[in-house]
C-alpha positions in Angstrom: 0.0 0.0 0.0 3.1 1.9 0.2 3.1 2.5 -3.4 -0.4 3.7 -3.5 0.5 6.7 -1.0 3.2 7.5 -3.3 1.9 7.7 -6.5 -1.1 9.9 -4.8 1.1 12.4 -2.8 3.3 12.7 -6.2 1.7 15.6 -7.3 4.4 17.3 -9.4 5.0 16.8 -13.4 7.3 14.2 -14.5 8.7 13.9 -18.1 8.5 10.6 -19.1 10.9 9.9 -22.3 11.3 13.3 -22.8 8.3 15.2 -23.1 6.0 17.0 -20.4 2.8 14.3 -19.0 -0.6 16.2 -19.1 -2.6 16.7 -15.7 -5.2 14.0 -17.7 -2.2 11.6 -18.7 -1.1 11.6 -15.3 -4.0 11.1 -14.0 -4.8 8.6 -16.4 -1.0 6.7 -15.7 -1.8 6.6 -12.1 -5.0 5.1 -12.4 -4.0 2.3 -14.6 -0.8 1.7 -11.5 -3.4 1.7 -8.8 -5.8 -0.9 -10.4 -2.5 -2.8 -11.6 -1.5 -2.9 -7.8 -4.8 -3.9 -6.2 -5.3 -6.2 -8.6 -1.7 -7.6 -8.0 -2.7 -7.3 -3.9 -6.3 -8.4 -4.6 -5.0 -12.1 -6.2 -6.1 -14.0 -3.7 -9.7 -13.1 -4.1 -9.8 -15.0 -7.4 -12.4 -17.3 -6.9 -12.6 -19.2 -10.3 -12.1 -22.2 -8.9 -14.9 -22.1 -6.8 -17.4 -21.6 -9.8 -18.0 -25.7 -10.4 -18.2 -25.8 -6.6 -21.8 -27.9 -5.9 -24.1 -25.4 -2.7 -27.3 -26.3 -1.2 -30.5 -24.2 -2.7 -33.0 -23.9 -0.3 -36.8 -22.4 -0.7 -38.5 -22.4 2.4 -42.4 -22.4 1.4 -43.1 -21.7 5.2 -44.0 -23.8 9.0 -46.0 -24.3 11.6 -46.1 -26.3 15.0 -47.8 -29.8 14.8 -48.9 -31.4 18.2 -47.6 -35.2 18.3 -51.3 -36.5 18.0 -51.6 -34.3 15.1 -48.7 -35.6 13.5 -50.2 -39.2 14.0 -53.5 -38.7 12.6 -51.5 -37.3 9.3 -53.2 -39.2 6.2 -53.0 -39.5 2.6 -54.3 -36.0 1.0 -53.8 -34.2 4.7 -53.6 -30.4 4.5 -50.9 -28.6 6.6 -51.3 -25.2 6.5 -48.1 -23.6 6.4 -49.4 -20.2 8.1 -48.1 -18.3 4.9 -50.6 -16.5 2.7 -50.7 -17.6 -0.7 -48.6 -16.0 -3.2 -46.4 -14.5 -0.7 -42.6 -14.8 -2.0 -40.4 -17.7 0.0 -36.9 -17.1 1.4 -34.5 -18.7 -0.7 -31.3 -20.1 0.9 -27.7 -20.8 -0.2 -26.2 -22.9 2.4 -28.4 -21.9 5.2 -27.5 -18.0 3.9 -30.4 -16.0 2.5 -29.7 -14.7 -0.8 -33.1 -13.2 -1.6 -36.8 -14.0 -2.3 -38.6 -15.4 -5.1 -41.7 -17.1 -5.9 -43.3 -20.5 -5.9 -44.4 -21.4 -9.7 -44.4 -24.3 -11.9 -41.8 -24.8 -14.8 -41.4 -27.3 -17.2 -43.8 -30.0 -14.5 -41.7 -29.3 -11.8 -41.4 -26.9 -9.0 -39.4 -23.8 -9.3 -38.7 -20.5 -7.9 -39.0 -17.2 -9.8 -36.3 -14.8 -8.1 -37.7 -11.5 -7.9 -35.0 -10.1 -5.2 -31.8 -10.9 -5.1 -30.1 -9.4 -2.0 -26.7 -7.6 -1.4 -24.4 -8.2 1.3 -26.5 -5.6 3.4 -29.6 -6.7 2.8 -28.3 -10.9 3.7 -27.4 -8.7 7.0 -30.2 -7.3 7.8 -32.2 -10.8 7.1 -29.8 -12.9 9.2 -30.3 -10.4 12.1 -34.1 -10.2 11.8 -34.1 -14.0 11.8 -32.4 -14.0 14.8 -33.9 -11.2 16.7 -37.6 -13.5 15.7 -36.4 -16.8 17.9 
């Protein structure tokens, strides 16, 4: 990071191969340094490998609480209402992490989810602390 406070407190002209660097040049010369060095410093965040990389999607449609009597009365064709109104969007997960909301539909005769908000790294904040704040 040493070289980044250089090249920003090097506010003078320098000739480079003889002639005179214009305040745009310059500017333009230390811009394509800076992103050479973080890049050089950011290597490590390459994540490429990681792309083939199998996670665990997750929809959660919603719950409820079943008494243990209710649970043994369950049937074929039982209804358990999942105490979420229909059409409301499901929290989808990536390895127990929510990444955003979508809804339920069906696609091709299967189940599928429709993402209609995709979160940031603020927003997966604010839903991991609202989950936990709610137990």
């Amino acid at each position: 990071m040493e070289e980044l406070e250089d090249i920003l407190d090097n506010k003078t002209s320098k000739k480079e191969s003889g002639t005179d660097i214009s305040v745009l040049d310059k500017n333009e010369a230390i811009r394509k340094r800076i992103e050479a060095i973080l890049q050089e410093k950011a290597s490590w965040m390459k994540y490429d490998g990681f792309l083939d990389m199998p996670v665990t999607f997750t929809a959660n449609l919603g719950e409820t609480t079943l008494t243990l009597r209710e649970i043994l009365q369950l049937q074929n064709g039982s209804i358990i209402d999942l105490e979420k109104p229909a059409g409301e969007s499901v929290e989808v997960y990536v390895n127990n992490r929510i990444i955003g909301r979508g809804e339920v539909m069906v696609y091709e005769k299967n189940l599928a989810i429709r993402m209609n908000e995709i979160l940031d790294a603020n927003g997966v904040i604010y839903h991991i602390s609202k989950e936990r704040f709610r137990k």
